[in-house]
N, C-alpha and C positions, 0 to 999 in steps of 0.2 A: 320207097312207096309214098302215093300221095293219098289224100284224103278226095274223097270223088267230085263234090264240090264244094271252092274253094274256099277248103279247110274244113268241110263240115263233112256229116257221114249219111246226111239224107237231103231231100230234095226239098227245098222252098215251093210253095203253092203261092200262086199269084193273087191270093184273098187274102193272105197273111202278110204284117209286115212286123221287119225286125231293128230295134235297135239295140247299141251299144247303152247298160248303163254299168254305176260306180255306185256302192253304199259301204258301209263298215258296220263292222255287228261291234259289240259292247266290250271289245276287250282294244278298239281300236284299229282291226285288220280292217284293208280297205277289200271287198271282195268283188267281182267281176261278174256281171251278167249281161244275158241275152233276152231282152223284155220283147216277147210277140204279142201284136194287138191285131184283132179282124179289120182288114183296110174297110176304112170308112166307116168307124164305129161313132156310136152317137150317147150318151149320157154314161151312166158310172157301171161299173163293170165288175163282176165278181171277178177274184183273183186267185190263181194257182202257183205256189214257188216251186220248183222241180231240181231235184238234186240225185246221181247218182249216175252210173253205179259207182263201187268202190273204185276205186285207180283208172277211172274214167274224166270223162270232160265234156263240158255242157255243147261241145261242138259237137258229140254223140248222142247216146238214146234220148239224155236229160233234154237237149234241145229239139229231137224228134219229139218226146212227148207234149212240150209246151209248145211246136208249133201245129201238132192235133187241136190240141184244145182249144189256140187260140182260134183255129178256122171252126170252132164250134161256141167262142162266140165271149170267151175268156180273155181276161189278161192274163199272162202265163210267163213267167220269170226262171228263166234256165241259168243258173248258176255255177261260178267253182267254189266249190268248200275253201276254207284259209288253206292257201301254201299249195296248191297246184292250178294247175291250170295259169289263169289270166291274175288270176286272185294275186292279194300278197300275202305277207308273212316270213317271217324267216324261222328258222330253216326250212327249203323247201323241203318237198317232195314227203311229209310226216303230216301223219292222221291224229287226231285226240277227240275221246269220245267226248269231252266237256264240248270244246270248241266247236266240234264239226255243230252238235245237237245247237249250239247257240248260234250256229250259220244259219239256219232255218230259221229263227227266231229274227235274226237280222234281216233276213229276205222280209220278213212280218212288216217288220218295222217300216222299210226301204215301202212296201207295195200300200200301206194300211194311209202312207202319209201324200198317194198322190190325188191327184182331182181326178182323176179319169177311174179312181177304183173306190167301190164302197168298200170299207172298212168294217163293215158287217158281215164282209161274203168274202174273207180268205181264207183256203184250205192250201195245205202241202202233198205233195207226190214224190216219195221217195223210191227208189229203184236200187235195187242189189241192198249192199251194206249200207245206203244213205236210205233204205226202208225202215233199216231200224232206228238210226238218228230221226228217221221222222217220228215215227211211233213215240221213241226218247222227248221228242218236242213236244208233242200233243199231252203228253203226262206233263209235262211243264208250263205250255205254255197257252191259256185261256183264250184269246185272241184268234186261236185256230180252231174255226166249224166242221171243220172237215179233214181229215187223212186219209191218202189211200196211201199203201205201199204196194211194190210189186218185185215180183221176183225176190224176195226179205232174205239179206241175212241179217244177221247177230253177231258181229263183227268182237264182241267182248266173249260173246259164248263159244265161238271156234276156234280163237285164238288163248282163250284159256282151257279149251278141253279138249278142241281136236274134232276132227269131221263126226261127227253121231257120237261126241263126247267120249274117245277111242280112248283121249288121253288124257283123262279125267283122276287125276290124284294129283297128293303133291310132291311125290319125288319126279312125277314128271313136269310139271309145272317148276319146280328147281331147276332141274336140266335145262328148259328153257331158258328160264332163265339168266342162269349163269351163261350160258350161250351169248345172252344178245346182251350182258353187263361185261362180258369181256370186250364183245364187240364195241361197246361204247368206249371204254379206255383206247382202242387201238384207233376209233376215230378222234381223240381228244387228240391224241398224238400227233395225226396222221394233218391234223385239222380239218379234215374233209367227212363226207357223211358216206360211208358204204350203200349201195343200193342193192335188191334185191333181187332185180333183174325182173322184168315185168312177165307176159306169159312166156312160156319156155317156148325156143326157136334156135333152132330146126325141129321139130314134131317128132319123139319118138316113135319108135310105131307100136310101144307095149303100153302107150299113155292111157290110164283110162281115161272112159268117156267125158268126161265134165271138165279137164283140160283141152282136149279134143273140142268140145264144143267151146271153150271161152277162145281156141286159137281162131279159130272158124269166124270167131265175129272180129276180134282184137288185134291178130294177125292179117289178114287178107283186105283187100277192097271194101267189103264187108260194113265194118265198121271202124278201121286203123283211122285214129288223125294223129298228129305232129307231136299236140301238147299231152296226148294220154297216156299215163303212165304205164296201162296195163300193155298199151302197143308200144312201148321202148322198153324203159329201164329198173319201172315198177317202182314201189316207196322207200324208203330208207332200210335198210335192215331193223335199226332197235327201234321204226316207227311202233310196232307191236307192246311193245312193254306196257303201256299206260291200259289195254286193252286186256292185256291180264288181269289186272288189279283192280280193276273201276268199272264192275257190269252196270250196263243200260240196263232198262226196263224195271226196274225195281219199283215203279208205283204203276206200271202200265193198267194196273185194276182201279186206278184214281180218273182213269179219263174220265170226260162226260162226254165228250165232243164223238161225232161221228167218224168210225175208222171202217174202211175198205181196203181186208187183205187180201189177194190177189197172188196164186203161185200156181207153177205148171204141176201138172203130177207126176211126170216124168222126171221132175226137177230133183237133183242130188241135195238140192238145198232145201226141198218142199221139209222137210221136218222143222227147220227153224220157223216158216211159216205156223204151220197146226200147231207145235207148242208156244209161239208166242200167243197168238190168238186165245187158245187155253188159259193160258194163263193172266190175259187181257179181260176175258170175261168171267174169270172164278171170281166170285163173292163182289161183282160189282153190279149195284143200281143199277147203273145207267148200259145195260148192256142191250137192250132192243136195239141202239141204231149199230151196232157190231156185226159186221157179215166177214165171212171167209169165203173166198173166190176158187176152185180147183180148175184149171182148164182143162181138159182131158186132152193126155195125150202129150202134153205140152211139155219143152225142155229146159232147162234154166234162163236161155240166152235168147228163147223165141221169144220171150217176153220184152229183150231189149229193143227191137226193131220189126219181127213180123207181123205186120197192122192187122193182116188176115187172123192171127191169131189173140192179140193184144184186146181184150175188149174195151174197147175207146166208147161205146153205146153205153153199156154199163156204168164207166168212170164218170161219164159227163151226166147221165142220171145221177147218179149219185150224189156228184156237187150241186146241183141243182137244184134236188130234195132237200140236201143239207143245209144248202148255204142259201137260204130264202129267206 
């Protein structure tokens, strides 16, 4: 299977243009992006970094969203997190909730330092589990006027407790554990890194729906590219560990900065959504410019790519308001 065009999962608009750039965030990884700018732009330009979804690539939604924005008048930076995609790092194909949130941060850095972008007017847009590294950034990182996320997971809170916190103790939380600390001895051994195996294929037919729906985008025409993990081989196995041990969001009530969460209602994941949010605006000042977005009717994945659905009005208000 190929990607529809060449190598991407959506279509370039003739008002948009794309380049290739290079930066490295602060631990040294060099990471890879796609900078869109509105052809024929003229003086400095607020800026959007875009990262996500989880075991995605910026040749996907992340680059559909930043080349929306950019035809709405944005510089817009569709990026890999360290260690997939185009990015480096070694070892591939493994997530860290430190790293990925200081990926965003490095995008800051990378967009705040060119002429073409004021430095006063960058916000982030994170999608699936890089919603919540965004949120994660905005509690860290002052620089950023604006967040939206969409489609949010909690990538520390589902892999420590399990879909609606099923698996929320700690002799399950051992079990897992020990699971993927064996796993590691047998890759020490092996020298190689076990994968996980990206969405499941061939399509059961007893799947529920929310696999069903990530095959639909990640599997098919759709939205499959080359370099995405979730359309091949998926992340490491003991990528997970660090994500047990090390939740995000723990100051998310310190933001000041303007955040736009944004989840379908239909969505299996919309809970991580409302309770991040909740817990973003309990006992914080600065909670007026905080909105929660519900689409009606919406499913986790419409979020990645159906524009009809997507409110692209909304988002671009939003920076706008915020980042002036």
């Amino acid at each position: 299977m190929n990607s529809r065009y060449n190598g991407y999962s959506f279509q370039m608009r003739d008002t948009v243009v794309r380049e290739k750039v290079r930066f490295h965030n602060r631990y040294g990884i060099e990471l890879a992006g796609d900078l869109y700018l509105p052809l024929g732009y003229t003086g400095q330009l607020a800026a959007v970094a875009v990262a996500g979804p989880f075991g995605a690539v910026k040749e996907q939604c992340a680059g559909l969203y930043a080349e929306e924005l950019a035809s709405r008048g944005f510089a817009a930076l569709a990026f890999d997190p360290s260690f997939i995609g185009e990015s480096g790092g070694e070892v591939r194909n493994v997530a860290s909730p430190d790293i990925n949130t200081e990926d965003f941060s490095a995008a800051v850095d990378f967009l705040s330092t060119r002429d073409f972008v004021d430095a006063e007017k960058i916000g982030i847009l994170g999608i699936c589990g890089w919603g919540g590294m965004a949120m994660n950034a905005a509690a860290m990182d002052t620089r950023i006027k604006a967040t939206v996320t969409s489609t949010m997971y909690d990538m520390t809170r589902v892999n420590a407790k399990g879909y609606f916190d099923a698996a929320d103790s700690a002799d399950a939380r051992y079990e897992t554990k020990k699971a993927l600390n064996a796993r590691r001895t047998e890759d020490y051994k092996n020298g190689t890194y076990a994968r996980a195996g990206g969405v499941v294929d061939p399509l059961p037919e007893d799947a529920p729906f929310f696999v069903k729906d990530y095959y639909d985008y990640y599997k098919t025409q759709r939205g499959y590219t080359e370099r995405s993990l979730n359309s091949n081989d998926g992340w490491n196995v003991t990528s997970s560990l660090s994500f047990i041990n090390m939740p995000i969001l723990r100051y998310s009530n310190e933001i000041r900065g303007a955040v736009l969460v944004i989840h379908g209602e239909k969505a299996h994941s919309c809970y991580f959504s409302k309770d991040a949010f909740a817990d973003m605006v309990r006992d914080n000042p600065y909670a007026d410019n905080k909105e929660l977005l519900i689409i009606p009717g919406a499913v986790h994945t419409d979020l990645y790519d159906r524009k009809d659905i997507i409110p692209f009005d909304k988002i671009e208000a939003f920076f706008k308001e915020y980042m002036k």
